[in-house]
Every structure is written in structure tokens, then in C-alpha cells.
N, C-alpha and C positions, 0 to 999 in steps of 0.2 A: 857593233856586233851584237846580234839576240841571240841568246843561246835557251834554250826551252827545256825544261825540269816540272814535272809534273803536271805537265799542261798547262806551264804558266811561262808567257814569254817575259823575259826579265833583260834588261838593256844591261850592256857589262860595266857598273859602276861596281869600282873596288870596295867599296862599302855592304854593295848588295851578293856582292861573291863571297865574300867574310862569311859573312852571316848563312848562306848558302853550305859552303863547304864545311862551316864548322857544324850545320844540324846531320850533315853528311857523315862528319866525324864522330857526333853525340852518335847516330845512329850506327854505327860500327861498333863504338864501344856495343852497347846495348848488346849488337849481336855477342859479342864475345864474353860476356856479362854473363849469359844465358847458357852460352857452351862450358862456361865453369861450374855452373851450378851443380848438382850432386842430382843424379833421378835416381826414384824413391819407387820401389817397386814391394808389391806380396807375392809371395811363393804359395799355393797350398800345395801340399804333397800328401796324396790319399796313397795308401797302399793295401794289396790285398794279398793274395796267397802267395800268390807266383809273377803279379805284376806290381810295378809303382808307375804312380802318375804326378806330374807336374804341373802347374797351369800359374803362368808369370800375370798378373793382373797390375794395373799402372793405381795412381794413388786415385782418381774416379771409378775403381771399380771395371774398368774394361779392361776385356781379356785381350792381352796380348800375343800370347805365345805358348803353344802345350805341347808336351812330350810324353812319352813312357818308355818303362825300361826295356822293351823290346824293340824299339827305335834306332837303340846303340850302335855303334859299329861292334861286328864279330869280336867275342873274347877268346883267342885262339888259346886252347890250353891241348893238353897230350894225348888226355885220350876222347877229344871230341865228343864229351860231357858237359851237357848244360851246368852252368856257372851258377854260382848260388845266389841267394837274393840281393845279397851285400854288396857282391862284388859287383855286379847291374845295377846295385845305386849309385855307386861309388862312379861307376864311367858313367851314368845319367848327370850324376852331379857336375861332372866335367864337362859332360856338353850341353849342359842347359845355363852353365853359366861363362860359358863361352858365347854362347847365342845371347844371352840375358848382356854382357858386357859390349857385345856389338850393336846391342842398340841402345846402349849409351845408360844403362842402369849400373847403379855403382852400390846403391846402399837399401836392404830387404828386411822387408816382416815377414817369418817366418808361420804359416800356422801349419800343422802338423795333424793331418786331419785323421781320418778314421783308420783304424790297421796296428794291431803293434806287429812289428815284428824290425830285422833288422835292415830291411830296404829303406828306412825312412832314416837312420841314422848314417849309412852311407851316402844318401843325397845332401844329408847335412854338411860331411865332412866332404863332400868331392868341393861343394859350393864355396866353405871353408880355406879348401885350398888352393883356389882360385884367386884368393885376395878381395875376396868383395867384403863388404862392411855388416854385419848383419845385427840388428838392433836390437830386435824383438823376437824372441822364438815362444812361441804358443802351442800347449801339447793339447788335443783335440780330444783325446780318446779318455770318455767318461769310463773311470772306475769307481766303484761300486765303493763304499765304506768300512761295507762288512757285508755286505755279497750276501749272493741265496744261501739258502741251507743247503748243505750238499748232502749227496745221497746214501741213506743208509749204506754201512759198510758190508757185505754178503759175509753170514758166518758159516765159517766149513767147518762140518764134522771130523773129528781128532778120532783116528781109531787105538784103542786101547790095549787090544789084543790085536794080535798079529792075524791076518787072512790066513785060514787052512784052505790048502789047497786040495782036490780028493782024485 
């Protein structure tokens, strides 16, 4: 009996099937080796006024996957007022690392790029309570030491006497 593997015909000596099905076996494990492993993923999260951004990048630098917090599903509240920054990171953070865990990213550097405000602390926490691993958080936004000079303060005139009216 020939039985054909690789393009190679091999006559069925139980010696030569051993050897056969155990590189078969080495290479299973391998696969499953590989499925255990941990993927290592960077977050940058830019935020600006009224929007935050996402952008999942793998550990060579390629961009995986981007989002922003307009993306979301609907946050139904009462009286049909846009929802504040926070609370649109917070569901950003849910579903970017919903998507981020679907494809098999488990543990993240965080850098935290240009923006303060509080959209970028809610994508921390949505991501946070997700369960994902996160290693490294890096805060981007340069401040200043001891900052500019700030602007003279305007002096207003103190009336002493009281306005006559005529």
C-alpha cells in the first residue's frame, strides 16, 4: 500500500508511519503552542474636544484596527442629550476591546497620546474592565515645568465715592 504525504510516496512500513505520524503529532502540538501564546498588542488613544480615537497596532507596528467614539452604539439617555466625553470612552473602551479580544489580543501598551481631558481615562477603564492585561501605560501629553508667563492680571478701578446721579 503507497500512501502519498507531501509529495512524497512512501511504501507502508510501520517504522516509516511512526516516524510519519509522530512529525504529524510534533506539528499539532506546535499548532496549539502557538494558540496559547499571549498576543501583545499597542493602544494609542488620541483625544480631542468632543471626539476620542483608537488605533490597536500588533508588536511590528502595523495597524490593526481603529475606532472613535462616535462609532459607538446609541447611549439612550432621557432627554436625548449628547452624552459627555467620559461616558463615550467608557462604551469605546468596551467595544474596542471586545473587537481587540476577538482577535486574539490578550495583553496591551498603552500610550496615551495628545488631549487631556476625560475621554482618554474612560477608554482606559472600559478596556480595564474587559479583563485584558495591560502592562505599560504611557502618558503622551507634554507639560510644561513651569509653563509661560501668564497674562497680566486687568486692574479695575475702585470707586471711592459713590456715583451722583442728577
Amino acid at each position: 500500500m503507497l500512501t502519498k504525504i507531501d509529495n512524497i510516496n512512501l511504501i507502508s512500513n510501520s517504522a516509516k508511519l511512526l516516524t510519519v505520524s509522530e512529525g504529524v503529532l510534533d506539528i499539532q502540538n506546535k499548532g496549539l503552542l502557538k494558540k496559547n501564546q499571549e498576543k501583545k498588542g499597542i493602544i494609542i488613544i488620541k483625544s480631542t474636544k468632543r471626539n476620542v480615537f483608537c488605533t490597536l497596532m500588533d508588536i511590528d507596528e502595523k495597524k490593526v484596527k481603529t475606532s472613535c467614539s462616535l462609532r459607538v452604539p446609541s447611549y439612550e439617555n432621557e432627554y436625548n442629550e449628547r452624552e459627555n466625553l467620559y461616558t463615550r470612552g467608557l462604551l469605546l473602551g468596551n467595544l474596542f476591546g471586545d473587537k481587540a479580544i476577538g482577535l486574539g489580543y490578550t495583553e496591551f501598551t498603552i500610550f496615551l497620546g495628545s488631549g487631556i481631558n476625560k475621554g482618554r481615562r474612560g477608554v482606559v477603564r472600559g478596556l480595564s474592565k474587559k479583563g485584558v492585561k495591560i502592562t505599560f501605560l504611557h502618558l503622551g501629553t507634554r507639560a510644561p515645568h513651569n509653563g509661560c508667563r501668564p497674562v497680566k492680571v486687568r486692574r479695575k478701578k475702585f470707586r471711592t465715592k459713590p456715583k451722583i446721579s442728577r
